[in-house]
C-alpha positions in Angstrom: 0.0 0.0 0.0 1.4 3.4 -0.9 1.5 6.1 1.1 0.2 9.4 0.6 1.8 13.1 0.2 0.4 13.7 3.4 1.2 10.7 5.4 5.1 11.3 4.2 5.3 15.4 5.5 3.4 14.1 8.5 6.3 11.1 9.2 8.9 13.3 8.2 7.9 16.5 10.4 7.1 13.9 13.2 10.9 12.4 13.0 12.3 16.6 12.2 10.7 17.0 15.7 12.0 14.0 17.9 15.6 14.6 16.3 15.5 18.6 16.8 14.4 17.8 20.6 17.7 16.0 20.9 19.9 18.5 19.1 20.4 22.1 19.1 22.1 22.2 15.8 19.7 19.7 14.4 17.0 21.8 15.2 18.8 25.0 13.8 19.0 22.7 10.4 15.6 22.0 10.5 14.6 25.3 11.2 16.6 26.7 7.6 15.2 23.6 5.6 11.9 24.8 6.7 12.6 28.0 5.9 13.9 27.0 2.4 10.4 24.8 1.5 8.8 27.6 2.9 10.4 30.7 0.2 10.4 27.7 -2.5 6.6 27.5 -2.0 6.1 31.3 -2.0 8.2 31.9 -4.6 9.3 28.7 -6.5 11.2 30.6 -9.6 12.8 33.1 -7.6 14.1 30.4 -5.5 15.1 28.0 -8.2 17.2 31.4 -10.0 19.0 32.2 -6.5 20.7 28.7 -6.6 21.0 28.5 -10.4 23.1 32.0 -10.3 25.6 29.3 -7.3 28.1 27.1 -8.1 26.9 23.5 -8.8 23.6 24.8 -10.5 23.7 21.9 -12.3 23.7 19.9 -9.2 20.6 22.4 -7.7 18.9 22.1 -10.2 18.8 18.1 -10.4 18.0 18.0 -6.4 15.4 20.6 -7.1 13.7 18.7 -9.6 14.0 14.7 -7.5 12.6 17.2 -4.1 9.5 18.4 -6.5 9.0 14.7 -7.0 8.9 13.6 -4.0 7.0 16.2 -2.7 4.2 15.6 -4.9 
């Protein structure tokens, strides 16, 4: 049986929580990914520019594209 979109974030912000409770610098990690999916859901292009214009674009820009799969 396949889990759903929803069931994954849930799992995944469930484990984000139980590991940042142990960690300071875990948490602080979190806590910028969070921040990232939060600006790449506001502004997806903007976002996906920003770490174009960095070195390894081509690397970005292949993570950007597996995370979108996931995520959906």
């Amino acid at each position: 049986m396949a889990m759903s979109n929803r069931t994954k974030i849930g799992i995944l912000l469930a484990v984000g929580v139980l590991a940042g409770l142990s960690s300071a610098l875990l948490s602080l990690l979190l806590l910028a990914v969070a921040g990232f999916l939060i600006a790449w859901g506001q502004n997806p292009k903007g976002v996906e520019d920003f770490f174009a214009s960095l070195p390894l674009s081509d690397y970005s820009s292949k993570a950007f594209s597996r995370l979108n799969a996931f995520l959906s």
